[in-house]
C-alpha positions in Angstrom: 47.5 -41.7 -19.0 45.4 -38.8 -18.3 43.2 -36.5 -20.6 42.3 -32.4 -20.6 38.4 -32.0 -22.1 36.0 -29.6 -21.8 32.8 -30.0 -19.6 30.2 -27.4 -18.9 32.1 -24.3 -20.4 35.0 -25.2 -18.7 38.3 -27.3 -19.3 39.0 -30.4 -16.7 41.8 -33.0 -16.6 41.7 -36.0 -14.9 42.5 -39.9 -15.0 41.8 -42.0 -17.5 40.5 -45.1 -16.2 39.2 -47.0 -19.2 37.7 -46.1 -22.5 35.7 -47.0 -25.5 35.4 -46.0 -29.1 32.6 -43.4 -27.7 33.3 -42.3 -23.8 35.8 -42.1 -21.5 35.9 -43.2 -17.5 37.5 -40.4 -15.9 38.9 -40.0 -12.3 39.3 -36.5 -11.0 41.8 -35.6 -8.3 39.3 -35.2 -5.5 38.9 -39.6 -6.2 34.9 -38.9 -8.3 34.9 -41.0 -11.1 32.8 -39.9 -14.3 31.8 -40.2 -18.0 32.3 -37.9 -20.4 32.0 -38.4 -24.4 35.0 -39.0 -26.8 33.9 -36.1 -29.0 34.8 -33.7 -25.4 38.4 -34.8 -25.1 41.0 -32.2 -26.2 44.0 -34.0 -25.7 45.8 -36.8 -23.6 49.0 -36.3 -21.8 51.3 -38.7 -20.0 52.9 -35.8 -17.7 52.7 -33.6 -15.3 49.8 -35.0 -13.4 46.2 -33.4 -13.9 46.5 -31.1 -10.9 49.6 -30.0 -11.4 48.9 -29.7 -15.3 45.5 -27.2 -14.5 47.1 -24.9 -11.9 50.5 -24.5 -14.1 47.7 -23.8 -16.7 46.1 -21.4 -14.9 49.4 -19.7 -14.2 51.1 -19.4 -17.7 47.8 -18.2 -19.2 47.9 -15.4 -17.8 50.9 -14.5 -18.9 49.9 -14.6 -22.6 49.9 -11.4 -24.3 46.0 -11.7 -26.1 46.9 -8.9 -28.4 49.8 -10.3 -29.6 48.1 -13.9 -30.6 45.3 -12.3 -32.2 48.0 -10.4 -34.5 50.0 -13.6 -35.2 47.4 -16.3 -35.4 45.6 -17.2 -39.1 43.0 -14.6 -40.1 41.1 -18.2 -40.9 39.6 -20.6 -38.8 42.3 -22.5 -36.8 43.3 -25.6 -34.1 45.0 -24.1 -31.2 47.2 -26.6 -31.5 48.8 -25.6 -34.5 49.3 -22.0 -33.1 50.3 -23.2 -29.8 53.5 -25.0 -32.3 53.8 -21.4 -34.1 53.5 -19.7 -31.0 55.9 -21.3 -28.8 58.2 -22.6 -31.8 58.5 -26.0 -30.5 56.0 -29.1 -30.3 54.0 -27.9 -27.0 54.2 -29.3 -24.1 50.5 -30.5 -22.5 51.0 -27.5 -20.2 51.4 -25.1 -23.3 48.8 -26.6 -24.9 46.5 -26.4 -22.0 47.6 -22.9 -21.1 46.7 -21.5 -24.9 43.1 -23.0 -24.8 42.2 -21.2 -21.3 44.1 -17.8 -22.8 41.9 -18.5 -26.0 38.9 -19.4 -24.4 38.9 -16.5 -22.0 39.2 -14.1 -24.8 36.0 -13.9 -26.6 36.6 -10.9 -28.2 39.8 -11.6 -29.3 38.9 -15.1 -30.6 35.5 -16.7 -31.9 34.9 -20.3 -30.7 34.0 -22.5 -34.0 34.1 -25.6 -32.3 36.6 -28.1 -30.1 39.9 -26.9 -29.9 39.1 -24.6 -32.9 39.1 -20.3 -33.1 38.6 -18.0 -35.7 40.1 -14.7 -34.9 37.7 -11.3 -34.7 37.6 -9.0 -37.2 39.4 -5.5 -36.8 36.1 -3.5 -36.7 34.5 -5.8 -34.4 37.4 -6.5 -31.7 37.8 -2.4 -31.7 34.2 -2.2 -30.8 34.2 -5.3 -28.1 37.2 -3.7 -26.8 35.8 -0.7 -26.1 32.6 -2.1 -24.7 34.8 -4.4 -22.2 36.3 -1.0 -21.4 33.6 0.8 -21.0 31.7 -2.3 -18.9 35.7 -2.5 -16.7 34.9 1.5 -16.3 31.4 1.1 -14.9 32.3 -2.0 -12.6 35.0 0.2 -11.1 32.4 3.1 -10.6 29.5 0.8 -9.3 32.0 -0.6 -7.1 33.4 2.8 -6.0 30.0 3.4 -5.3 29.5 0.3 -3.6 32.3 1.5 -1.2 31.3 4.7 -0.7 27.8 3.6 0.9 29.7 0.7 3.3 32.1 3.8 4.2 28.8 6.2 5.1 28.7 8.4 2.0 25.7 8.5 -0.1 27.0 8.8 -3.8 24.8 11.8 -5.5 23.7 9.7 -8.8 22.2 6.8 -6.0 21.0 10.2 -4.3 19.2 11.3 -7.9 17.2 7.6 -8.2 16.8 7.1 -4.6 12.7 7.3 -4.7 12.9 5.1 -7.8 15.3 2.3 -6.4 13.0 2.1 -3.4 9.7 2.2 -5.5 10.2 0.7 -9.5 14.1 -0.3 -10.0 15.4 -0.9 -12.5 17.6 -4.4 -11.5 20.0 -4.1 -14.3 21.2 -0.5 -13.6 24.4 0.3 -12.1 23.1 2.7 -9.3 20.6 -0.8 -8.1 23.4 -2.9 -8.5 25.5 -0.9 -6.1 23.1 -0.1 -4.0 22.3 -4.4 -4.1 25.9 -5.0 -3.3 25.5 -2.6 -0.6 22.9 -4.2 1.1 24.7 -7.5 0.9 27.5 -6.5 2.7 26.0 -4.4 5.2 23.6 -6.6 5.8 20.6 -4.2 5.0 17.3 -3.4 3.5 17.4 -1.0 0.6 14.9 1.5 2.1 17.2 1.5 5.9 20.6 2.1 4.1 19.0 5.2 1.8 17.9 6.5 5.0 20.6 6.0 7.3 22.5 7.9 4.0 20.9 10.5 4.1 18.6 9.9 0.8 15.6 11.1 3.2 15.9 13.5 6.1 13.5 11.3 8.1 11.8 8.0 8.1 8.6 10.2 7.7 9.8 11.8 4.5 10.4 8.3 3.8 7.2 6.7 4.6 5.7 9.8 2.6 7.4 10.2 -0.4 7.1 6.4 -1.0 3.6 6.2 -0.9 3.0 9.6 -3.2 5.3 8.2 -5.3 3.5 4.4 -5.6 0.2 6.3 -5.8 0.1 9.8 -7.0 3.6 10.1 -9.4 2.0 13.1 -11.0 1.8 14.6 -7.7 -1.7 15.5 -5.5 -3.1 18.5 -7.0 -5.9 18.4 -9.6 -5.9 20.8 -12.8 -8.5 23.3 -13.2 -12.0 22.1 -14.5 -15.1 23.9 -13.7 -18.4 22.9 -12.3 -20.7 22.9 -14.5 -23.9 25.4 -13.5 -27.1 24.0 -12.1 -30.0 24.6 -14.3 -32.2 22.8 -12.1 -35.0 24.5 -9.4 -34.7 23.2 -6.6 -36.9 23.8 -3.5 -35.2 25.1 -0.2 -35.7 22.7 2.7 -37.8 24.0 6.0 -36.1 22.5 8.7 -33.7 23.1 11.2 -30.6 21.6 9.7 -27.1 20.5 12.0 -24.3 18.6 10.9 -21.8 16.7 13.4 -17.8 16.6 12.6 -14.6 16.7 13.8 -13.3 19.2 14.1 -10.5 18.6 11.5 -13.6 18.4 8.7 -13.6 20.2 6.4 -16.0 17.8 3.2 -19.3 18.2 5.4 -21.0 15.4 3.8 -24.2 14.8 5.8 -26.4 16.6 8.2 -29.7 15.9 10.1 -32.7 18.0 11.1 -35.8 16.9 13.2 -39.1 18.6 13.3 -42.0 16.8 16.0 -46.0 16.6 14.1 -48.3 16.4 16.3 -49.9 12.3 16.6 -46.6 12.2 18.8 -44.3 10.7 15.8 -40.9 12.8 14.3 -40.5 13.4 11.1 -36.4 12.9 10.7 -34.4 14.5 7.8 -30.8 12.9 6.7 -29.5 15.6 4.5 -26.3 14.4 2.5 -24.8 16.6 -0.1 -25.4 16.4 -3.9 -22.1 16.5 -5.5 -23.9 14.2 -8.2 -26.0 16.6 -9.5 -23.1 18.2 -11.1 -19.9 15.9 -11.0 -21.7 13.2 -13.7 -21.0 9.7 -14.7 -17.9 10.4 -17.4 -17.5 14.1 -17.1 -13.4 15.6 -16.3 -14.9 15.1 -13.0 -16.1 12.1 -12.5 -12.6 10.9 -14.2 -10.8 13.0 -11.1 -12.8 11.1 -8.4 -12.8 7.9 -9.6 -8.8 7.4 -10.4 -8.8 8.3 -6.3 -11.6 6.6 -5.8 -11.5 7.7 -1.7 -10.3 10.5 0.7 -6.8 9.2 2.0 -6.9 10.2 5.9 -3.7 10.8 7.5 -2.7 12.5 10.9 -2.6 16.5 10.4 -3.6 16.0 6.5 -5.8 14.1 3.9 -5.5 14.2 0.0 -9.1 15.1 -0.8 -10.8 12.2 -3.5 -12.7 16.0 -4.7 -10.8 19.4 -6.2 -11.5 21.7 -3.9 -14.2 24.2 -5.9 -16.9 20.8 -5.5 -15.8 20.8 -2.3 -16.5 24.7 -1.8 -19.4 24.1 -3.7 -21.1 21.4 -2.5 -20.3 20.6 1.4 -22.8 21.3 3.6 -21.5 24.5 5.4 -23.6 26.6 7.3 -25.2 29.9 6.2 -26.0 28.9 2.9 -27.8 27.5 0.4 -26.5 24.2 -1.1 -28.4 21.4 -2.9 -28.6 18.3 -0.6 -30.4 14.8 -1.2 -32.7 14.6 1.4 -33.9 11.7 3.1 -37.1 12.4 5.9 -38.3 9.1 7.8 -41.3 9.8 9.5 -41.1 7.1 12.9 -42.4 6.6 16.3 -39.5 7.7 18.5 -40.7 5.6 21.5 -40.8 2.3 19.3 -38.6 3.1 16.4 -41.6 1.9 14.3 -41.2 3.9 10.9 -44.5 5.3 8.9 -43.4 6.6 6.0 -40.0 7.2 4.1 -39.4 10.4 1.3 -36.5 11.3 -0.8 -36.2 15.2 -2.2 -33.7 16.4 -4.1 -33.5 20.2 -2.7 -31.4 22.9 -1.4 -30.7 23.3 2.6 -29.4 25.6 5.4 -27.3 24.2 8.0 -28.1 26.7 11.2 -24.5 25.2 12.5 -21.8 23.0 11.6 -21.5 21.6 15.4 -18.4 20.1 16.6 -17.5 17.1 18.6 -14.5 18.9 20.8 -16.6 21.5 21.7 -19.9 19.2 22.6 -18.5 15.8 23.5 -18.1 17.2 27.3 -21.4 18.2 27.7 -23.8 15.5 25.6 -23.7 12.4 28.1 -26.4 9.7 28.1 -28.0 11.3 31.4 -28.4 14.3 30.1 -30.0 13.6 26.9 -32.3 11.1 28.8 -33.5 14.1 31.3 -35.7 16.6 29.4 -35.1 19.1 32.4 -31.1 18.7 32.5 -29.3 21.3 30.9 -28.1 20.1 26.9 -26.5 22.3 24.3 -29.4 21.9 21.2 -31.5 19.6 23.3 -34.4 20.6 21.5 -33.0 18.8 18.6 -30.6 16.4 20.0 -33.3 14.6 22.6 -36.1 13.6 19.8 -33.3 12.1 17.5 -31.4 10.7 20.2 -34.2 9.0 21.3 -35.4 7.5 18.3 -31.9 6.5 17.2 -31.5 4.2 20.3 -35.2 2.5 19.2 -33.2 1.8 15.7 -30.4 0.5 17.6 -32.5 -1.7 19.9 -34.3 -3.2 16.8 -30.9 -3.9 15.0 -29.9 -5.3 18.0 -32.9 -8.1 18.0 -31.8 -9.0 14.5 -28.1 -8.9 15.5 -29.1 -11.5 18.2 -26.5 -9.3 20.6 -25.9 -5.8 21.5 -23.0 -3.9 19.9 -19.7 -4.0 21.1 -18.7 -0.3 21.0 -16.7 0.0 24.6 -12.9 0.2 22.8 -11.7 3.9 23.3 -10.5 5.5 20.3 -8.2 8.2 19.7 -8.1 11.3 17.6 -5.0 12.6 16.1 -3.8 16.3 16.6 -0.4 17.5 15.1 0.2 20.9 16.5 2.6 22.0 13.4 3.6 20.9 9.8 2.8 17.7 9.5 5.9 16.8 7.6 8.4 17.8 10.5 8.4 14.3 13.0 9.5 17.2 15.6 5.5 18.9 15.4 4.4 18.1 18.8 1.7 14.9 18.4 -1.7 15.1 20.5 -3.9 11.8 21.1 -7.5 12.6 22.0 -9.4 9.5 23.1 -12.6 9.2 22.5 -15.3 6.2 23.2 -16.7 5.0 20.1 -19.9 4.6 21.9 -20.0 8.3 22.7 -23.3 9.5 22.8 -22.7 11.9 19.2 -21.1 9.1 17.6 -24.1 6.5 18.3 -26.4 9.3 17.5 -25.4 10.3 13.7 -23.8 6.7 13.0 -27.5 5.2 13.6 -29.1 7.9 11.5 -26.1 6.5 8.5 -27.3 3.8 9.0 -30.7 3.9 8.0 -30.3 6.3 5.4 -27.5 3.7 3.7 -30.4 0.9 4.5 -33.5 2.8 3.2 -31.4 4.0 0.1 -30.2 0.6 -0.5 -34.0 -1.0 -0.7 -35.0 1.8 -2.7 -32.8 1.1 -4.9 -33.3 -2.5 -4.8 -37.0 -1.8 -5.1 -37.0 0.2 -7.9 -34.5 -2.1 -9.7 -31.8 0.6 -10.2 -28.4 -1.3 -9.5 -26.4 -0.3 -6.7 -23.3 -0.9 -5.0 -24.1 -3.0 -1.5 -21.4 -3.7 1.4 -23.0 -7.4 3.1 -21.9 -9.3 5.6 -22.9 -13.3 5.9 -21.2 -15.9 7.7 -18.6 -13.4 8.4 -17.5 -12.7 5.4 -17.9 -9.0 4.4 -17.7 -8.4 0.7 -18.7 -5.3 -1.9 -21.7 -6.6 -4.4 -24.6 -5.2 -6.9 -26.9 -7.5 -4.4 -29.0 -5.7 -2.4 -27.9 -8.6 0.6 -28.4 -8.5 4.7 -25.4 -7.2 6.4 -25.2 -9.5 9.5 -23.1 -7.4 11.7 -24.9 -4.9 11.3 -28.4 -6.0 11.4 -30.0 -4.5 8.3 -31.6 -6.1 5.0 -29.2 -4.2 2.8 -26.6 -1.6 3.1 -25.6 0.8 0.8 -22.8 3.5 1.2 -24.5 6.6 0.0 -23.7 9.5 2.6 -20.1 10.5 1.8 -20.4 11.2 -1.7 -17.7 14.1 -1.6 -15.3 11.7 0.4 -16.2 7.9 -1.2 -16.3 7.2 -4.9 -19.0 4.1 -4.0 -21.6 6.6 -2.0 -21.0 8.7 -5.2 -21.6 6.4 -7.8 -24.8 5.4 -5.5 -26.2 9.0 -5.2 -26.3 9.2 -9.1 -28.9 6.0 -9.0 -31.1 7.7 -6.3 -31.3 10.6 -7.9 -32.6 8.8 -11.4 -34.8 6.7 -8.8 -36.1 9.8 -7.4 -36.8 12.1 -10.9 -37.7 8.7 -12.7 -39.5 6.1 -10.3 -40.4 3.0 -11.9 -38.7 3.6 -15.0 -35.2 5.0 -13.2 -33.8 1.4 -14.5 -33.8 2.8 -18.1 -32.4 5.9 -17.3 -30.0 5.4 -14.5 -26.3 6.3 -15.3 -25.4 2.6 -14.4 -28.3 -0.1 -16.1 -28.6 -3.3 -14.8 -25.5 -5.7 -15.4 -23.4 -2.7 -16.2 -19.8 -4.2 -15.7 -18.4 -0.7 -15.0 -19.9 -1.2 -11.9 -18.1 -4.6 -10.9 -14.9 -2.4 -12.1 -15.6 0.1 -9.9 -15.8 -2.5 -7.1 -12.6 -4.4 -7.7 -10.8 -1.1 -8.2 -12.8 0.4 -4.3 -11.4 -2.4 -2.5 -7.9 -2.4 -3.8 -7.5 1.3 -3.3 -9.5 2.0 0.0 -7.4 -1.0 1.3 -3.6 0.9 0.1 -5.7 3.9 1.7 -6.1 2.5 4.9 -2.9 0.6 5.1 -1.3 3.7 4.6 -3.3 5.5 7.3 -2.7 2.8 10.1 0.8 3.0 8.9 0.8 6.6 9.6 -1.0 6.7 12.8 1.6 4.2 14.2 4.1 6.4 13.0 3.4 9.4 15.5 2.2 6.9 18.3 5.8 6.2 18.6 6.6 10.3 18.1 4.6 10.8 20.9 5.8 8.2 23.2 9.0 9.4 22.9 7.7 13.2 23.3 5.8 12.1 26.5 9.3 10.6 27.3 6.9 7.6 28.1 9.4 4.7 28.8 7.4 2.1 31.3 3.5 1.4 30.0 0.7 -0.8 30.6 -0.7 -3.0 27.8 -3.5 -5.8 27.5 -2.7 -8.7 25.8 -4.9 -10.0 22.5 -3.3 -13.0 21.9 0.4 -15.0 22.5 2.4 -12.3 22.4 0.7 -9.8 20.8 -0.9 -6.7 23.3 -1.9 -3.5 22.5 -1.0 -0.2 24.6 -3.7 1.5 27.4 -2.5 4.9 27.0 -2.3 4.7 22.9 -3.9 2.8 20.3 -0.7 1.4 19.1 -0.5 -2.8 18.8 3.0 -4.6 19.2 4.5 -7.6 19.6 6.5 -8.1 22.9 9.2 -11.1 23.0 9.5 -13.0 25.6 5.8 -12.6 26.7 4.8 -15.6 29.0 1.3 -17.3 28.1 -1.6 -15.1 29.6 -5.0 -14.8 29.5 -6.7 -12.3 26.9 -7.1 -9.5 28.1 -4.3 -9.7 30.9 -2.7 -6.4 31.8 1.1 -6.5 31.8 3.8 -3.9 32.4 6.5 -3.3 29.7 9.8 -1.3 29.8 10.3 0.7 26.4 13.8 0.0 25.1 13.7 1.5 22.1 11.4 2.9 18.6 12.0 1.7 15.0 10.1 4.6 13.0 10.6 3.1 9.4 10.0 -0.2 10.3 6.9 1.0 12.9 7.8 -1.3 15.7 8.3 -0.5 19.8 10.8 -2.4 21.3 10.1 -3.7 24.4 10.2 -5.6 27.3 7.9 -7.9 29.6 8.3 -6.4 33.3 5.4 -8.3 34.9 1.7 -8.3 35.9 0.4 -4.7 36.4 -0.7 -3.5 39.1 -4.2 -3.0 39.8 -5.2 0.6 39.7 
């Protein structure tokens, strides 16, 4: 005897094999045995046997006109198999019988399951409306599968087209275009983001790489609206000195300048001069608002999407020929020892004499010639005093650093000769050392003016916002804490206040520690504890990280334009670790497969087989040791 029930949704038959007043001991065709409960069983049948009886089934149900049982069965509740013996006009057979439940039981809209082997049919109004949504839903499964076949076949459908930006960056994973676009993927065996772009959706993997992150981080596009500064009531003293700040040439936010002036017991009197954006862009104001949802100056080759509109820009970076209001740090020190007298903070307004340039002076500042007072040296007059106190700093950070400074790595500037949205725009890299004699100079003069701010700050007990270092671990804190690597007490960004939302943030608290002194706690925009300013922290590091991910990801993008525009296809590259080496002719890191185990350092030869521009990765090829130059 066998016996059709119904398991998980579905309808089995098998062989009975013993039973009680509760369960049954089933054997299926395949030989498993299991149990299933009394209260399951449909019916029993003595013939055909149960595989013959489900595919026979399976067969004649599909032949059942649905329409034409709903009309004829009971407008009650009924047992199927009392309209299996109306509809077949005969005592069914366990086939018929079988065959009506799996056409009933496929039919949901048709018929309303009330319980084993019972149905109730659907109302008119309600089948016409499940009707048409099966239709509808049959209508958009052939059009997402259409779709689906378009993309496999090359053709990028225009409504995937319309959402393409979306799909890649927020989908939504129950709509039609994603789930073509899903099923797309599948059988192509492809990301979302290669397929779109192999489509056509983008012109270029650049326009990819671009629009994704401007759509992630700036949806409402990159501009700012129109709020004015407000005016500077304040008098504030104009600065005599003889002011120079040190860029690239590409900078355009001057942030910080210096200025030197020799007194004469034989010490210097040094003056850091950063720009004073907080003396009008407040803690709260439509401003402050602007620069903190940016938070930072994103950097990318040929362009940057400024943290500041441009009018504080205008207004407050420190270009030369005129007056702008600065905050002014002047360290009076012994340039022979580095030993520092006496530290001042002024809030006042300066005149840089030049905005110098690191292109146009990098050829001509070298170590010799700043060393020899009678070699000839562009500004020497002002270069050789603060070059030769900034290496006394530097010597004394090194005694707390227990080690010089590793600065020998070259770096590399990025020049795009053209729009920086065509991947065609020819691609210059400039290296640079980062130990360049410029570099050391105004980074060691940052330095102290981030140091001294920080433990005035401290000292004053004006919270702050400090970047430490200990045991290696380098963390953003309202501790004024030593930062190990660098070799200070304390370290606080504060001179890149039109480019950095921390070094703004900080200028506000000098200034209220400068026009308030002791009692600059009370008054400062930020008091102690204030848990904006742990906000403001949390909210830095995630967004200067997506800043600088995005940066790397950018530079690596025209390394490999302008490998292939040098039509560079054999290099030499050191090896960092297993197989990981970076390039000697670009600062471009890569993994190379196949790599035998070298030393650190090891310079091999690769062949360049080929460049993957969305996913940022050079293909290439161990060729051997290189050769010694």
């Amino acid at each position: 005897m066998y016996v059709f029930y119904e398991e998980d949704g579905g309808f089995k038959a098998g062989n009975i094999m013993s039973e009680t007043d509760a369960s049954l001991q089933v054997e299926s065709e395949s030989g498993k045995r299991s149990k299933i409960k009394r209260a399951n069983v449909l019916f029993t049948f003595a013939e055909p046997a149960p595989g013959a009886l489900m595919a026979q089934a399976a067969q004649d149900a599909e032949a059942l006109d649905l329409q034409f049982l709903w009309e004829c069965a009971p407008q009650e509740e009924f047992d199927s198999s009392t309209l299996a013996a109306d509809y077949f006009g005969h005592t069914p057979t366990a086939v018929e019988r079988a065959a009506l439940l799996m056409r009933l039981h496929s039919a949901p809209a048709y018929f309303h399951r009330r319980g084993k082997g019972t149905y109730r049919p659907a109302p008119p109004d309600i089948l016409a409306a499940a009707l048409a949504a099966l239709e509808k839903k049959q209508k958009q499964a052939e059009q997402q599968q259409q779709w689906v076949d378009d993309m496999a076949a090359g053709r990028l459908p225009e409504e995937i087209a319309q959402v393409a930006e979306t799909l890649l960056i927020r989908p939504d994973k129950n709509s039609m275009p994603w789930k073509a676009l899903d099923a797309a993927c599948a059988r192509l065996q492809k990301s979302p983001d290669r397929l779109l772009l192999e489509l056509g959706a983008w012109p270029h993997a650049l326009a990819l790489h671009k629009r994704r992150f401007l759509a992630t981080h700036f949806p409402r596009g990159t501009g700012f609206p129109d709020t004015p500064i407000p005016a500077l009531t304040r008098d504030l003293p104009l600065a005599d000195a003889e002011i120079y700040s040190v860029d690239d040439i590409t900078t355009t936010e001057i942030d910080d300048a210096l200025s030197v002036t020799s007194l004469p017991d034989g010490k210097i009197r040094v003056g850091i001069h950063v720009a004073a954006p907080g003396l009008s862009v407040t803690r709260d104001s439509d401003l402050d608002k602007l620069a903190r949802a940016r938070l930072s100056t994103v950097y990318m080759p040929g362009e940057k999407i400024p943290m500041q509109p441009d009018n504080v820009i205008q207004a407050f970076s420190l270009d030369a020929g005129r007056e702008v209001p600065a905050l002014s740090l002047y360290v009076t020190a012994d340039p022979a020892t580095g030993e520092i007298a006496e530290t001042e903070t002024r809030i006042e307004r300066v005149v840089l004499r030049a905005n110098l340039r690191h292109n146009e002076l990098d050829g001509q500042i070298t170590e010799a010639a700043l060393n020899d007072p009678d070699a000839p040296l562009p500004y020497g007059h002002w270069m050789r005093p603060l070059w030769q106190l900034a290496m006394a700093l530097s010597a004394q950070r090194d005694t707390v650093r227990g080690k010089p400074e590793n600065n020998s790595r070259v770096e590399y500037s990025f020049y795009l000769d053209g729009d920086p949205d065509d991947p065609d725009t020819p691609v210059r890299l400039v290296p640079r050392q980062r130990n360049a004699p410029l570099d050391r100079l105004v980074a060691e003069y940052m330095i102290l003016a981030n140091n001294v701010w920080g433990g005035m700050l401290n000292q004053h007990g004006v919270p702050g916002i400090y970047r430490s270092q200990q045991a290696g671990r380098v963390r953003m804190s309202t501790q004024a804490l030593p930062h190990e690597a660098i070799g200070v007490p304390q370290y606080a960004w504060s001179t890149s206040p039109l480019r950095r939302y921390v070094d703004l943030v900080n200028q506000w608290q000098l200034i209220a520690a400068v026009e308030h002194g002791v009692s600059a706690r009370l008054v400062a925009p930020f008091k102690p504890r204030d848990a904006d300013l742990f906000a403001i922290i949390g909210a830095f590091d995630a967004q200067y990280a997506a800043w600088n991910d995005f940066q790397n990801s950018m530079e690596r993008y025209w390394c490999l334009r302008w490998l292939q525009q040098q039509g560079i296809t054999r290099v030499v590259a050191n090896v960092l670790r297993d197989d990981l080496v970076r390039l000697s002719n670009a600062p471009l890191v890569t993994r190379v497969g196949g790599l035998p185990e070298l030393e650190r350092g090891a310079a091999v030869e690769l062949d360049i087989l080929g460049f993957d521009e969305l996913g940022l990765e050079l293909d290439c090829r161990y060729v051997g040791p290189a050769n010694p130059a």
